[in-house]
ZATOR-357169 format. One record per residue (C-alpha): x, y, z. Coordinates in pm, whole numbers, plus 50000, padded with zeros to 5 digits. Layout:
BEGIN
XYZ;...
END
This chain:
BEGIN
045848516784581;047028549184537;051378549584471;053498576784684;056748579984762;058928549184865;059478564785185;055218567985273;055798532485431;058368548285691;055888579285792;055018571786143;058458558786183;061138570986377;062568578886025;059668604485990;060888628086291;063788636786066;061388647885800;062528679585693;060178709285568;060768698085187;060268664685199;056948672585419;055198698085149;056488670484873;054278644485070;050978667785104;051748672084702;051588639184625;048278633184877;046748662484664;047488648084339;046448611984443;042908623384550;042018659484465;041278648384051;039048626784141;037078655484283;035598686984076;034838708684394;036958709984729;036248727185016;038308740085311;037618737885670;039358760385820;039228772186204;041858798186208;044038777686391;047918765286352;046678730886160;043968743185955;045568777485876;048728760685798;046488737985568;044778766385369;047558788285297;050018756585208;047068742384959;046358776784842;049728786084708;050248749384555;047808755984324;048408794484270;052208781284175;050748749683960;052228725084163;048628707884231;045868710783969;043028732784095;039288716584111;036558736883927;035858750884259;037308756684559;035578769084895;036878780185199;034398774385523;035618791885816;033748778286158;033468815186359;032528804886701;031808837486822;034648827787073;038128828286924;041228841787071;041818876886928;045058875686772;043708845486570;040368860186524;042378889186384;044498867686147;041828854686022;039878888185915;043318897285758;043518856385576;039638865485458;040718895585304;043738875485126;041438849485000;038948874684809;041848893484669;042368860184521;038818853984418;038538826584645;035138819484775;035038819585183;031718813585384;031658820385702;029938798285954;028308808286276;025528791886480;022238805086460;021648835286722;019958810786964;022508787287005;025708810586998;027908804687328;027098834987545;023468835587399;022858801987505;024078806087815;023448843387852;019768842587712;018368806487724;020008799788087;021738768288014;024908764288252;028488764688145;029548733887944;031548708188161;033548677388071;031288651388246;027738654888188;027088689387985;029948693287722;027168708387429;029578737987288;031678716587013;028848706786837;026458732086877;028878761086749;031148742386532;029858709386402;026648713586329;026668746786165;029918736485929;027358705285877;024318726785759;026978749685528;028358717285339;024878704185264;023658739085138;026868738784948;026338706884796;022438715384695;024208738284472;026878715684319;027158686084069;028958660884198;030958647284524;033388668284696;036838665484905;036528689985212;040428690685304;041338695285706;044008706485896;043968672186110;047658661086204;048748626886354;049698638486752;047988667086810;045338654186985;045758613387145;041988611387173;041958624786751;045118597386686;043108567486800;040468579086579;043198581686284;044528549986384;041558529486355;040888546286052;043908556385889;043448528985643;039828529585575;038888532285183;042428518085070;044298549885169;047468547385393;048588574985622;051148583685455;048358596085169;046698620285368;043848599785572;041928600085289;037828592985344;035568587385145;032558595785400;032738627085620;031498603485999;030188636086096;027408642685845;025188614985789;022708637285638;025578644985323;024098615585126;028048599585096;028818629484847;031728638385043;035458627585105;037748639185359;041648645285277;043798655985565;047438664385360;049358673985639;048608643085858;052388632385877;053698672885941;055578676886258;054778706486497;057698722286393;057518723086013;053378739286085;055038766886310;058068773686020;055548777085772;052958802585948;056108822186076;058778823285807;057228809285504;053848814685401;054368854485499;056838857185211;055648869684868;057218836484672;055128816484959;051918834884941;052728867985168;049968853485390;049218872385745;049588842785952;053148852786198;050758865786436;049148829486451;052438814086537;053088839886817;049838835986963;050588798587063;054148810987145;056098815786844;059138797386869;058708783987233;055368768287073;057018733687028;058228727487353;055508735887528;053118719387321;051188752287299;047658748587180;044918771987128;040478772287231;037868793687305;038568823687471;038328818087884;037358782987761;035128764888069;036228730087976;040168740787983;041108739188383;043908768688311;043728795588033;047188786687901;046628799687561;045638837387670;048478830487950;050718822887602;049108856087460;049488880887718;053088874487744;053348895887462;052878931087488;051198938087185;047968916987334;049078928287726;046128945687745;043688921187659;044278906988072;040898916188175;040188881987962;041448865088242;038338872288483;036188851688234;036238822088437;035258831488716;032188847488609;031818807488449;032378793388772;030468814588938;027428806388736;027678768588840;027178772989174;023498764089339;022568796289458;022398806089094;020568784088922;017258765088981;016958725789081;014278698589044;012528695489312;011348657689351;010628627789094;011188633488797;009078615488539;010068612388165;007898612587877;007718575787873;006788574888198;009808562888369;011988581688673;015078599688554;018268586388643;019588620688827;016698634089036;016948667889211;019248673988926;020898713088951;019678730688639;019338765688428;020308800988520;018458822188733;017138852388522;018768877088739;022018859188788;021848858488379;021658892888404;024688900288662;026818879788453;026518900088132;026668931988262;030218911288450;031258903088071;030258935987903;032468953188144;035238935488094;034578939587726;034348977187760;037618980787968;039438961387711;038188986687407;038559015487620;042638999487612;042088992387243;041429026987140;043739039987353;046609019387191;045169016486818;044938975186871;042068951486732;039118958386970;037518927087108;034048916386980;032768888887268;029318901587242;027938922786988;025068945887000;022818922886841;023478897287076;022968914887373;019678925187233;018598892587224;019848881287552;018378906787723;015128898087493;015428857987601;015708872487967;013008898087984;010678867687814;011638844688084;012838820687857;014228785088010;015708754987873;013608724587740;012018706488031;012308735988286;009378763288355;011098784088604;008678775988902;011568751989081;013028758789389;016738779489377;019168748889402;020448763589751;016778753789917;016868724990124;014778694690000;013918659790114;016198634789923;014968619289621;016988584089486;017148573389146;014578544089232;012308574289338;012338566489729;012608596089934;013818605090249;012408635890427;014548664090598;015608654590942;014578689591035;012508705590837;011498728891072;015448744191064;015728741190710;012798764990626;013258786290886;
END
């Protein structure tokens, strides 16, 4: 096993909440120099988020000031949903830009035009992603296209690498009882970084790569004080990332446990990030953000979107479990909502240009293209044809064990 400092034992203790910024960035040095030799390439994910930002710039200047040994290459992968928060989105044009100057390689990752958020949804008809039965957006924008990039990458590489990630014990308690059942998996503690030596996420990466999370044992506190007062100094890197730290609050951050998703995010039951946002008045006019979710909540309801209409069989021949299930988009409703979102976009940029601020980019020229493409083709989800009945028309009622039981009155319910 790897040796760290004496005081790696005490990490998670009530000893480590007087941590102080030092002793923190000494830690993450050590993690680095325990695993990152035994690696020729790294990688970085990086979101453009607090963590991961915080990660990149921090790793970045260790090894532009010799404190860690730099692998034989280094690449930064930055996961662009297509639906960040502008003043990050913006921070992370301007951290791009950085990077380069630096000759650091950065590839950025994006879902295929298919399966981007508002084209899926948009173009394809497939509702809003919920928390109970629907929740697709994670890995179709994020996961699985950082997946794809890392085994291109590695075609092209000798070797194993260490992607390094911006995961940090509390931040998430779903994430910590992942860490915790894994913290000491491959004979790494967590005071060395949650070191892996198998990413669980991508099966299909032939065990060539290790995970390294270095600032696992940073408090909130010491991420914010680094994107807000130290990394933008020159002897830290002069890295744009204040404007990350404001966007989740700036200094109020910490005690309200600020965090940061998609823009108008459908999972999130309040937009407290853009609420966080707007409160500034350099982003005051990006409000019109705030009528996002309704058009997303609108698009749920049954007189949008079409339903099965009786037993449903399954290619194996069996009944699904949820017949008369509600289902995709209607084509027109599709169309209603993006001429809902392209307005608001509009009266944003109309703002933008009026002010000289960063103009927002929710849906791009070439995506509407294609949505209105997807529409104008008919195009529906897997499984669905577009001949079922508008999930507002009254039905008999089908059960699971495919007995039905007709309208009382059908008479009344047709009309």
């Amino acid at each position: 096993m790897k040796e760290l400092s004496t005081r790696q034992g005490d990490i998670f203790s009530a000893g480590a909440q007087r941590l102080q910024m030092t002793e923190s960035i000494e830690l993450t040095v050590q993690s680095l120099q325990a695993y990152g030799a035994d690696h020729d390439h790294w990688g970085i994910a990086w979101s453009g988020g607090k963590d991961s930002s915080a990660t990149l710039t921090l790793v970045i200047w260790l090894i532009d000031t010799g404190r860690i040994k730099p692998p034989k290459t280094l690449t930064v992968f930055y996961a662009d949903t297509r639906q960040e928060l502008l003043p990050l989105a913006s921070a992370a044009s301007k951290i791009m830009d950085e990077l380069e100057e630096r000759g650091i390689r950065v590839e950025v990752v994006m879902a295929p035009m298919d399966k981007r958020f508002m084209v899926y949804i948009l173009g394809r008809g497939v509702p809003p992603p919920n928390n109970n039965t629907l929740r697709w957006c994670t890995r179709q924008i994020k996961i699985d296209p950082m997946t794809q990039a890392l085994e291109k990458r590695l075609a092209d590489l000798d070797g194993n690498v260490l992607m390094i990630t911006g995961v940090r014990q509390g931040e998430s308690a779903i994430r910590d009882k992942r860490i915790e059942m894994s913290c000491g998996k491959d004979g790494a503690e967590c005071g060395q970084g949650w070191y892996q030596k198998i990413l669980p996420e991508a099966k299909g990466l032939k065990g060539r790569l290790a995970t390294l999370a270095p600032l696992l044992h940073w408090r909130v506190c010491h991420v914010w004080e680094w994107l807000k007062h130290w990394a933008p100094l020159v002897e830290f890197g002069d890295w744009s990332t204040a404007t990350i730290a404001d966007a989740y609050g700036g200094d109020e951050a910490e005690e309200i446990n600020a965090r940061t998703g998609c823009t108008a995010c459908p999972l999130a039951s309040e937009d407290k990030a853009l609420d966080t946002i707007l409160l500034n008045p350099a982003w005051a006019y990006l409000a019109p953000l705030k009528r996002i979710r309704a058009v997303w909540r609108e698009l749920r309801e049954p007189q949008h979107r079409l339903r099965k209409a009786g037993i449903e069989r399954l290619k194996d021949g069996s009944i699904a479990a949820n017949p008369q299930r509600m289902g995709p988009i209607l084509l027109e409703s599709r169309l209603m909502a993006l001429e809902r979102l392209l307005g608001i976009q509009a009266e944003i940029n109309e703002a933008a240009k009026r002010l000289g601020r960063p103009l927002v980019d929710m849906i791009n020229a070439e995506e509407e293209a294609r949505i209105r493409e997807l529409i104008a083709a008919e195009t529906w989800p897997d499984g669905w044809d577009g001949d079922e009945p508008v999930a507002t028309t009254p039905l008999d009622k089908v059960y699971a064990d495919g007995s039905v039981q007709p309208l009382l009155f059908p008479e009344v319910a047709h009309g």
